[in-house]
LUMNU-430374 format. One record per residue (C-alpha): x, y, z; residue in three letters; residue number from 0. Coordinates in nm, 2 decimals, padded with zeros to 4 digits. Layout:
<rs>
+--------+--------+--------+---------+-----+
!     c1 !     c2 !     c3 ! residuo ! num !
+--------+--------+--------+---------+-----+
!      X !      Y !      Z !     ALA ! NUM !
...
+--------+--------+--------+---------+-----+
</rs>
This chain:
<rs>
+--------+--------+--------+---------+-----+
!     c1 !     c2 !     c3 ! residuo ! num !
+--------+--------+--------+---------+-----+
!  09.37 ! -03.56 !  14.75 !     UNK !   0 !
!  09.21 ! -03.71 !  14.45 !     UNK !   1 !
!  08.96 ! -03.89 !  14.69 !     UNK !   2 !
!  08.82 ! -03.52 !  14.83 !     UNK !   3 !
!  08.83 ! -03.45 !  14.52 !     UNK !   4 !
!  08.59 ! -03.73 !  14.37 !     UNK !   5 !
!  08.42 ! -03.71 !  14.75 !     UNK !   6 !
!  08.28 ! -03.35 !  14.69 !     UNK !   7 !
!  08.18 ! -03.37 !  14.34 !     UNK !   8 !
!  08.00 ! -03.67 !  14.43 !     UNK !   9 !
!  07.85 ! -03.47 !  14.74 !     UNK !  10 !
!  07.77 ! -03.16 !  14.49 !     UNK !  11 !
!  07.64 ! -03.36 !  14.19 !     UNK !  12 !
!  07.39 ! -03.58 !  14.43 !     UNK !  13 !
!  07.28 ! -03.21 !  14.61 !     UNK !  14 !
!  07.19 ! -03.05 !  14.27 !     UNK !  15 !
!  06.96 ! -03.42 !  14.16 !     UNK !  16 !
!  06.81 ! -03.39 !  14.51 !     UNK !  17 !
!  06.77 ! -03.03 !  14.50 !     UNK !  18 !
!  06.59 ! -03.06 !  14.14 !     UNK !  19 !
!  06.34 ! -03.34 !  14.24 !     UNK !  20 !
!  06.21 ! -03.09 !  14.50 !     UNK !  21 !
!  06.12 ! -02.83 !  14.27 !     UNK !  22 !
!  05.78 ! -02.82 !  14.20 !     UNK !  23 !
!  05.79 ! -02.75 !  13.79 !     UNK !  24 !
!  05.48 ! -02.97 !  13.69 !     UNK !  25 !
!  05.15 ! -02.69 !  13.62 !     UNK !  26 !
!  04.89 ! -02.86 !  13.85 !     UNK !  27 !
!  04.55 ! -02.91 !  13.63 !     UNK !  28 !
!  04.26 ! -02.73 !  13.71 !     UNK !  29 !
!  03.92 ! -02.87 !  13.55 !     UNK !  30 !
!  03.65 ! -02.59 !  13.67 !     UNK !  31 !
!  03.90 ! -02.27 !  13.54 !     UNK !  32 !
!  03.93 ! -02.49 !  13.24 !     UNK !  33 !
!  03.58 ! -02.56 !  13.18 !     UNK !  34 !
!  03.51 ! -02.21 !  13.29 !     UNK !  35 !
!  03.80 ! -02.09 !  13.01 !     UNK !  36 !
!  03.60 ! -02.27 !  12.71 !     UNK !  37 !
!  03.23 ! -02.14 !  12.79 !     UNK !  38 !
!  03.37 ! -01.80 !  12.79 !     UNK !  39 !
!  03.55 ! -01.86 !  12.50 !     UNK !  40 !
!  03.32 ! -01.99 !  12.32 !     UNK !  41 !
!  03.09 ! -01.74 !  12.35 !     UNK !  42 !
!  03.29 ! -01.48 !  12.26 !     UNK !  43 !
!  03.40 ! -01.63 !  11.95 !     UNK !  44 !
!  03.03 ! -01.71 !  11.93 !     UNK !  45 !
!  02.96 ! -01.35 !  12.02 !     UNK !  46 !
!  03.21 ! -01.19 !  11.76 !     UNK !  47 !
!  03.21 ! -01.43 !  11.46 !     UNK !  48 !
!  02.85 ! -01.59 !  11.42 !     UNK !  49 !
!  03.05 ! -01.87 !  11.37 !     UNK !  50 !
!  02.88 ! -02.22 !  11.40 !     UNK !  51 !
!  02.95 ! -02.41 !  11.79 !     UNK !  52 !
!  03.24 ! -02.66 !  11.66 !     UNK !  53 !
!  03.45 ! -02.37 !  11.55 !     UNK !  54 !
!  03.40 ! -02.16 !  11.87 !     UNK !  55 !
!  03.51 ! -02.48 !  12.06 !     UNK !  56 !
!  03.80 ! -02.54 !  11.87 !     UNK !  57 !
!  03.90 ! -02.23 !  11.86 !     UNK !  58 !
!  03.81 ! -02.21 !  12.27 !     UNK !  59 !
!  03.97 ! -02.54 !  12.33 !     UNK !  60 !
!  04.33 ! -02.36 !  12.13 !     UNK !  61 !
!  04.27 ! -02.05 !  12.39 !     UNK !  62 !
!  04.28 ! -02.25 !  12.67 !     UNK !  63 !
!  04.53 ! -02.49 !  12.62 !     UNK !  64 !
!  04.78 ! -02.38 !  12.88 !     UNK !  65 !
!  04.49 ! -02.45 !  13.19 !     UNK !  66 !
!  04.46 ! -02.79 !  13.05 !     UNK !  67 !
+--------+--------+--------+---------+-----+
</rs>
């Protein structure tokens, strides 16, 4: 009894690992919508502020840091 026990933990616990490493969780980088995210950023920080180019980017590079 205590071995069907131990036999379908073991069976459960090694489903749920294998289960997990198929789920695709990781955000997949993409470099254009990135690039594309800090010119239009940029220039509306540009646009809005007057501000000089390194601030817009910074401030650009902080609104788009979930594409990165």
């Amino acid at each position: 009894m205590l071995k069907n026990k131990f036999l379908i933990v073991t069976i459960i616990a090694t489903s749920i690992f294998a289960l997990a490493g198929c789920a695709d969780n990781e955000k997949k980088s993409d470099p254009a919508a990135y690039n594309k995210c800090l010119e239009t950023e940029a220039a509306k920080v540009l646009d809005e502020t007057g501000s000089n180019l390194d601030y817009a980017n910074e401030v650009a590079a902080k609104a788009c840091a979930d594409l990165q």
